[in-house]
Structure formats: C-alpha cells, structure tokens
C-alpha positions as CSV (number, residue, x, y, z in Angstrom):
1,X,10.7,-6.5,5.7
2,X,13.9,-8.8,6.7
3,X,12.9,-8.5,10.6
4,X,9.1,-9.4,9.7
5,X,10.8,-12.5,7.7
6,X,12.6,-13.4,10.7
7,X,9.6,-13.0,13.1
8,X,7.7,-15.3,11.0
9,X,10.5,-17.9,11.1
10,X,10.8,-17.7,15.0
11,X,6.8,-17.7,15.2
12,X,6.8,-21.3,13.7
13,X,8.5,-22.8,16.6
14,X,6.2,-22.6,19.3
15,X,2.0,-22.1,19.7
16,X,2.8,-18.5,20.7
17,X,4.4,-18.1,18.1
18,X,1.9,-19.7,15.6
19,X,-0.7,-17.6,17.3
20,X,1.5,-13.9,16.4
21,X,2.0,-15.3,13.2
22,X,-1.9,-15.7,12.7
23,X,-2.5,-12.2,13.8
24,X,-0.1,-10.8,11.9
25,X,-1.4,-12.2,8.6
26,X,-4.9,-11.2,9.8
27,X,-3.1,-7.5,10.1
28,X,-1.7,-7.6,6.6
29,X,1.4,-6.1,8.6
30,X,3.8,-5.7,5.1
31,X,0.8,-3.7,3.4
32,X,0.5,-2.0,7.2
33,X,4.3,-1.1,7.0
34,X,4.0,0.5,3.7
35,X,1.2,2.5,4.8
36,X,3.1,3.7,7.8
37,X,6.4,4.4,5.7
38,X,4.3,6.4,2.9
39,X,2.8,8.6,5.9
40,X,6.5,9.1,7.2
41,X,7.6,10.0,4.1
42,X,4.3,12.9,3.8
43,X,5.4,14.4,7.1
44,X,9.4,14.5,6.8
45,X,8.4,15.8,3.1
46,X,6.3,18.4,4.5
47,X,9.1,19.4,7.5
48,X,12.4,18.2,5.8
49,X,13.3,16.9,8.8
50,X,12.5,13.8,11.4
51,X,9.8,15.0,13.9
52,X,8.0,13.8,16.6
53,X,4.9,13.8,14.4
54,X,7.2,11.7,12.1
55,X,6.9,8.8,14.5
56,X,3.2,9.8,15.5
57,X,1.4,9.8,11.9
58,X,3.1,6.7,11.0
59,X,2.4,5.2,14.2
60,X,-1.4,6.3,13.7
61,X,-1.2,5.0,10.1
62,X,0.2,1.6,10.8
63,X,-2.1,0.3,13.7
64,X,-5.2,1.8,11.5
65,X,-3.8,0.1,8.7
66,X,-3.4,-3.3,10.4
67,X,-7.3,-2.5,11.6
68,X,-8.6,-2.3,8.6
69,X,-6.4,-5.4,7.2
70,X,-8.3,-7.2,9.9
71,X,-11.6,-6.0,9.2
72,X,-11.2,-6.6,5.4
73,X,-10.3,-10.0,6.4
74,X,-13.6,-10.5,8.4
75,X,-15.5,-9.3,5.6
76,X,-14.5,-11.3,2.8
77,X,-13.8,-14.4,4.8
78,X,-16.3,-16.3,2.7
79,X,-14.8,-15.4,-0.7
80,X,-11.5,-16.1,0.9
81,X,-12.5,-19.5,1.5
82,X,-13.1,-20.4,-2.0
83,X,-9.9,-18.8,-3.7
84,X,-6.5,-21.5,-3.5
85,X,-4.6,-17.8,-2.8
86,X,-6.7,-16.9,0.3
87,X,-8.4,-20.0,1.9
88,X,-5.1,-20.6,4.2
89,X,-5.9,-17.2,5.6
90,X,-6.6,-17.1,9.6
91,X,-10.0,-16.8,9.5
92,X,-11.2,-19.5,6.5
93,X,-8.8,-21.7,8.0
94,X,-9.9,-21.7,11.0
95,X,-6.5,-19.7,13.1
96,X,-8.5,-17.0,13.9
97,X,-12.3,-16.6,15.0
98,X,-14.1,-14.0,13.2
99,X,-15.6,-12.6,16.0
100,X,-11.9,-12.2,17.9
101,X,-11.1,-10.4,14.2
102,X,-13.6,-8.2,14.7
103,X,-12.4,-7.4,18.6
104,X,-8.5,-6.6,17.1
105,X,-9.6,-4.8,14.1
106,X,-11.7,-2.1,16.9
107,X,-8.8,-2.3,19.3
108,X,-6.1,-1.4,16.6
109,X,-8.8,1.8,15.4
110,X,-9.1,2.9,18.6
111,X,-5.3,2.4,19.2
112,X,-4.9,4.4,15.8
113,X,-6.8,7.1,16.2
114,X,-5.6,7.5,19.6
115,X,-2.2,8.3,18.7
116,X,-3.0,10.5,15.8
117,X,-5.0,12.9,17.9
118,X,-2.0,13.4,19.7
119,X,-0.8,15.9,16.8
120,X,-3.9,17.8,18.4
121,X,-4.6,18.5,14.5
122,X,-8.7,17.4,13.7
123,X,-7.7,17.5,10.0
124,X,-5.2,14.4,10.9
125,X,-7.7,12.4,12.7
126,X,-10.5,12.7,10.0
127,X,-8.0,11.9,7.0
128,X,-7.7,8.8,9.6
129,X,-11.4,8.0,9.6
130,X,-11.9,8.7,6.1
131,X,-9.0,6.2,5.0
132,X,-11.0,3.7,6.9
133,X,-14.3,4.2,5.8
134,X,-12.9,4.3,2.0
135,X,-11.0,1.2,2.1
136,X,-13.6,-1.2,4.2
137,X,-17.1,0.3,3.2
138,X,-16.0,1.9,-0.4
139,X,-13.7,-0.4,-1.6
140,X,-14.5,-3.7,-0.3
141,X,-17.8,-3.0,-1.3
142,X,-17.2,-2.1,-4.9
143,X,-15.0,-5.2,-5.3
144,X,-18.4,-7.5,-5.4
145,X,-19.6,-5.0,-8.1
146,X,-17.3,-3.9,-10.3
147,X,-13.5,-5.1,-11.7
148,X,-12.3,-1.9,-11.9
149,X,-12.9,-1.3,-7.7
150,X,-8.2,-1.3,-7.7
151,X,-8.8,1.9,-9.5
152,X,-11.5,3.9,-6.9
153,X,-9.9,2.1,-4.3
154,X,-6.5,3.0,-5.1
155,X,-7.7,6.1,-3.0
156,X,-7.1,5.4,0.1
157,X,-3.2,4.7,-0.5
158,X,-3.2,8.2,-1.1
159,X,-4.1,9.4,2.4
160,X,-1.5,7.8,4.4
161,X,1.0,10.7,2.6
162,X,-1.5,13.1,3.7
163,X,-1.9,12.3,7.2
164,X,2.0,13.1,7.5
165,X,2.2,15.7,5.5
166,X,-1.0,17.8,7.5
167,X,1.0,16.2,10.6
168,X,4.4,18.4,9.1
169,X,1.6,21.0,9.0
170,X,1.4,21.2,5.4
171,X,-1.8,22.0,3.8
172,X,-4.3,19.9,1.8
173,X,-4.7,22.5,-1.0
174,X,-0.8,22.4,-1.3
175,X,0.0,21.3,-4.6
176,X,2.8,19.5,-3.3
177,X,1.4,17.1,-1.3
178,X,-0.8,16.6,-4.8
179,X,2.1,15.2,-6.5
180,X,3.1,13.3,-3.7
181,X,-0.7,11.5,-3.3
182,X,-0.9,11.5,-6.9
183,X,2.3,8.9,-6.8
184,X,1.0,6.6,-4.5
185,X,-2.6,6.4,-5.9
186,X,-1.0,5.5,-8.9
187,X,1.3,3.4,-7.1
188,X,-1.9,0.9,-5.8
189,X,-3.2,0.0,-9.2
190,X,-0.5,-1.9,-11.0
191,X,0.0,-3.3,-7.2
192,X,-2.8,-5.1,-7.3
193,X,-3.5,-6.0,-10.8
194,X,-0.3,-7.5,-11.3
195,X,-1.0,-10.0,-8.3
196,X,-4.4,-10.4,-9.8
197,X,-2.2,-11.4,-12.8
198,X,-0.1,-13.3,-10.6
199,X,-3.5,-15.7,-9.5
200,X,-5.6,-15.2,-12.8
201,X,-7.1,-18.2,-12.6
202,X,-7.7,-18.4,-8.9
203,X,-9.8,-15.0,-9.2
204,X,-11.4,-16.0,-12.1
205,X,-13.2,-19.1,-10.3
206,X,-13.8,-16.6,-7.5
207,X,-17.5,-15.2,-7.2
208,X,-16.3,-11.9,-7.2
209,X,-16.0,-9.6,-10.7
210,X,-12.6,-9.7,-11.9
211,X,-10.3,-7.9,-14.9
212,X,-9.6,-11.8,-15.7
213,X,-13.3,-12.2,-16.9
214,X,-13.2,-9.1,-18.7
215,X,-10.0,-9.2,-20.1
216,X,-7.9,-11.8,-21.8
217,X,-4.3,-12.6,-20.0
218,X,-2.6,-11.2,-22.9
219,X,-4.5,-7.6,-22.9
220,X,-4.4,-7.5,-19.2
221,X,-0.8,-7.4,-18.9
222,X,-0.7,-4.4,-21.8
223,X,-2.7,-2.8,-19.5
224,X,-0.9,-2.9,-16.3
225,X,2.3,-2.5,-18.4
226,X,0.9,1.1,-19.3
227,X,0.0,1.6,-16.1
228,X,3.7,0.5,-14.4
229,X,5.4,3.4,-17.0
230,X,2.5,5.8,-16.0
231,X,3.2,5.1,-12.1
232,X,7.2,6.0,-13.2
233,X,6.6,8.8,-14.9
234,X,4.3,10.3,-11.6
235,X,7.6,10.0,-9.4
236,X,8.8,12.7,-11.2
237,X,6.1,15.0,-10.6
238,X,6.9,14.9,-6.9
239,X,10.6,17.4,-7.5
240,X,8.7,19.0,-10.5
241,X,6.4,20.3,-8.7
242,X,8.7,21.9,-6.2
243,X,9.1,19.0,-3.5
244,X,12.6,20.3,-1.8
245,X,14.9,17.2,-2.9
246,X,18.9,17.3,-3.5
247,X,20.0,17.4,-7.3
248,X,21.2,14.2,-6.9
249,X,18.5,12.7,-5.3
250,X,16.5,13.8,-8.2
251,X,18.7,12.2,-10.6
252,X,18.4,9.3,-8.8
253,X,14.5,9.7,-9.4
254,X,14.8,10.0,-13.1
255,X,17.0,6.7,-13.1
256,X,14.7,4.9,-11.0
257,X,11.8,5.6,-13.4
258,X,14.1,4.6,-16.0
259,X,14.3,1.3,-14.2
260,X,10.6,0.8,-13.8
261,X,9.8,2.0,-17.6
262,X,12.5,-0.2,-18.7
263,X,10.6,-3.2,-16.3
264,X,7.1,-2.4,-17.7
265,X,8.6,-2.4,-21.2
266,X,9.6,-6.0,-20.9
267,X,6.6,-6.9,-19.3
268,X,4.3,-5.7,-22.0
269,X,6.6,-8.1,-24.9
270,X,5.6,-10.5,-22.5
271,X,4.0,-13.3,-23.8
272,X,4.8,-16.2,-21.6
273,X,3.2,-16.6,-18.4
274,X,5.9,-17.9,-15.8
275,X,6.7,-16.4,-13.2
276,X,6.9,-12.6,-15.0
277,X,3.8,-10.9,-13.0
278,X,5.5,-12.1,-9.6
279,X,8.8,-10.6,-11.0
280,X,7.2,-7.2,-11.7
281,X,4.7,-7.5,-8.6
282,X,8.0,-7.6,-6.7
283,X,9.9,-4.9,-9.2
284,X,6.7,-2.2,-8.2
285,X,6.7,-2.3,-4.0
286,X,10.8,-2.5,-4.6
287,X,10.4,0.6,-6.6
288,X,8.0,2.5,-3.8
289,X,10.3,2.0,-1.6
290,X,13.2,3.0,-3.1
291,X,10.9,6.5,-4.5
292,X,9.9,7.3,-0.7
293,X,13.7,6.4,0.6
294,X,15.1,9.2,-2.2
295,X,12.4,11.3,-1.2
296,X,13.3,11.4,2.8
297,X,16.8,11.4,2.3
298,X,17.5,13.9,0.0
299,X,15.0,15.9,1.6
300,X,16.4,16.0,5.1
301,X,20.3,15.8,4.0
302,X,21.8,18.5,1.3
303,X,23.3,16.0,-1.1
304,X,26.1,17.4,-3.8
305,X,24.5,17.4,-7.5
C-alpha cells in the first residue's frame, strides 16, 4: 500500500504519469491487491509453505481482479457520474474512454486467466470465471435492485482464498478452506457498509437502492457494529477448525479479534458522525491484513507458544 502511495505521488508529475494513475484507479488496484494477498494466503494455507503456485494464483487473482474493477467501472459509469464520491472517477470524468475500459478490462481477463491455467488445474480456472461472472453480472446487477446486494456479493471475496488454496491442491469440500472463505465473506460486508456510512448522504441522492434509505444513520451503524464483532469472531474459526497455525500465532488471533470487537464496540456507542465510519473503515482492511499475515506466517514458520 506505501509503494502504490508512492506511485501515485510520482504519477502526478508528468502526463504519463497522470495516464497510469487513471488506469490504476480504473483497476481498483488496492481492492486488486487484497484480492491477490487473500488468494496467497489460500495457497501457502493449503501447502504451509511459499510455492510457485503461491505467486501464480495471486498473479491470476490480481490481474482478474483489476479486470473486473475496470469493468464494474464501465458499467456503472452513469451512476458514478451523479455521486460527489465517484464522479472524479476516470471514466465520468472524462480520463478514461469507456470503450478503452472495456479493451483493459478483456486484456487483464485474458491475462488472468492465462496465468492461472498455468497450475494445469481446470478447478482453478473456473473458480476464476465464476468470481468474474458473480462480481460483474450478480452483484453489479443486484446493486440497482436491492440494498442488501454487499451481502450476496460479499461472495465473490470468498473465491480469491479458494483459487489458492485448490492451487496448494487443497480440496473444495475441505472444511478448512470453509473457515478460511467463511472469514473473508464476512470480511466484505462491514467493508462496504461502513464506506456506505462513510458517504450516507452521497448514496442516498444516488438512483441506486441503498441501506441509507432503508435505515436511519443511527440503526445502520448498530448494524455494521454487529457485523464488525461477527467478522472477529470468524478469524477464529480458521485455527479451530484445524488450520495448521503456531500457538502463538493463534494467540495473536484471539488478540486481534479482541482489537476489532473492542473497535466495533465503540463504534456501536457511537452517536456522533465525524469521522468514526472512516476510522473503522480503516480499522477493518487493517485488521484483514493483519488476519492473513498471522495466518501465512505462523503457518510456514514453527513459532514458540
């Protein structure tokens, strides 16, 4: 995340520059990087070690990741437009031509799907398609229909894990990799609901359904509150449920949920506004992170409890 920073700073000096910064907001490359570390983390999970198909499913994950940011983009380039959040984006504002979107989204599929069929594994490949087709046809889709679409939606953060993990040459059935998916579905809800929270008002004047037209601000943030202890509380099944971690990597677990409880606590006595929902948006990626670093870690190295 610090070396993406420092791209972005280096982009604004020149109209190269400006141009790789476009494309990588077009790419959603943070969101992209996520995907690919969650994917890493499914296949050093599933091996306990770093493996060429380490590097492979998160290579296949991140450029079909940054395909499908690109393609979302295209498709909700209208709504975009008429949010204060999103109307800077490439396309509305004019950086980016839909129709060269379009060309980079197919370019970074075909790139991604390339590169995962180099495990030689079908099963990887079609977890790979599927993720696709449930985040831009699914998901994108239910978003002009429903307010609940996170929670459907939240699907498709739960493949990238299994892509590495089948990569590791784990099995789907494995109730291991279960808990693992299980985490980061969770994971994607109060993700995005707290960075709806974040721009209630902005998605409220947006044509899309949103929770901020169903719900009031102050039930909302009950809501997601819940949701942000429930999310800490399905770390923990990952070890439970026989994940090969160090003792003290699991303690470290059990403190980190701590952490994130403790968070969602605060944010649920929450009555002011501020800048609270951008304080636990930040608190919940910092926390994935941190979950999927324990994980590899004490996973590949024997730690003393």
């Amino acid at each position: 995340m610090i070396m993406y920073s420092r791209i972005r700073q280096s982009c604004r000096s020149s109209r190269l520059g400006q141009i790789v910064q476009s494309y990588l907001e077009l790419f959603k490359i943070r969101i992209a990087l996520y995907a690919a570390f969650s994917a890493a983390t499914g296949s050093i999970l599933a091996t306990s070690a770093v493996t060429a198909g380490t590097f492979i499913s998160a290579a296949g994950v991140f450029f079909l990741a940054c395909g499908a940011g690109a393609l979302n983009q295209f498709q909700e380039r209208e709504s975009d437009a008429l949010m204060l959040r999103t109307r800077s984006r490439p396309i509305p504002s004019g950086r980016i031509q839909s129709i060269s979107a379009l060309y980079a989204a197919a370019l970074l599929f075909i790139t991604g799907l390339l590169v995962l069929a180099l495990t030689g594994n079908l099963i990887v490949s079609g977890l790979g398609i599927f993720a696709v087709l449930w985040y831009n046809l699914v998901y994108t889709c239910l978003k002009k229909i429903t307010a609940f679409a996170a929670v459907p939606g939240a699907v498709a953060g739960a493949i990238p894990p299994a892509i590495g993990w089948v990569t590791g040459g784990g099995s789907l059935s494995d109730i291991r990799l279960t808990a693992i998916c299980f985490f980061f579905f969770m994971w994607q809800v109060p993700h995005f609901w707290l960075l709806l929270l974040s721009h209630a008002e902005d998605f409220r004047n947006a044509p899309p359904p949103s929770l901020s037209k169903v719900f009031r601000w102050e039930q909302l943030i009950k809501i997601t509150a819940v949701w942000m202890s429930a999310v800490a509380v399905s770390s923990l099944f990952i070890p439970f449920y026989g994940v090969a971690v160090s003792d003290t990597a699991a303690i470290l677990l059990v403190s980190g949920a701590c952490w994130l409880a403790w968070s969602s606590a605060l944010l649920y006595m929450q009555k002011e506004r501020n800048s609270v929902c951008r304080d636990a948006f930040r608190v919940i990626n910092i926390y994935a992170v941190i979950v999927m670093l324990l994980l590899n870690v004490g996973s590949i190295i024997s730690l003393p409890g």
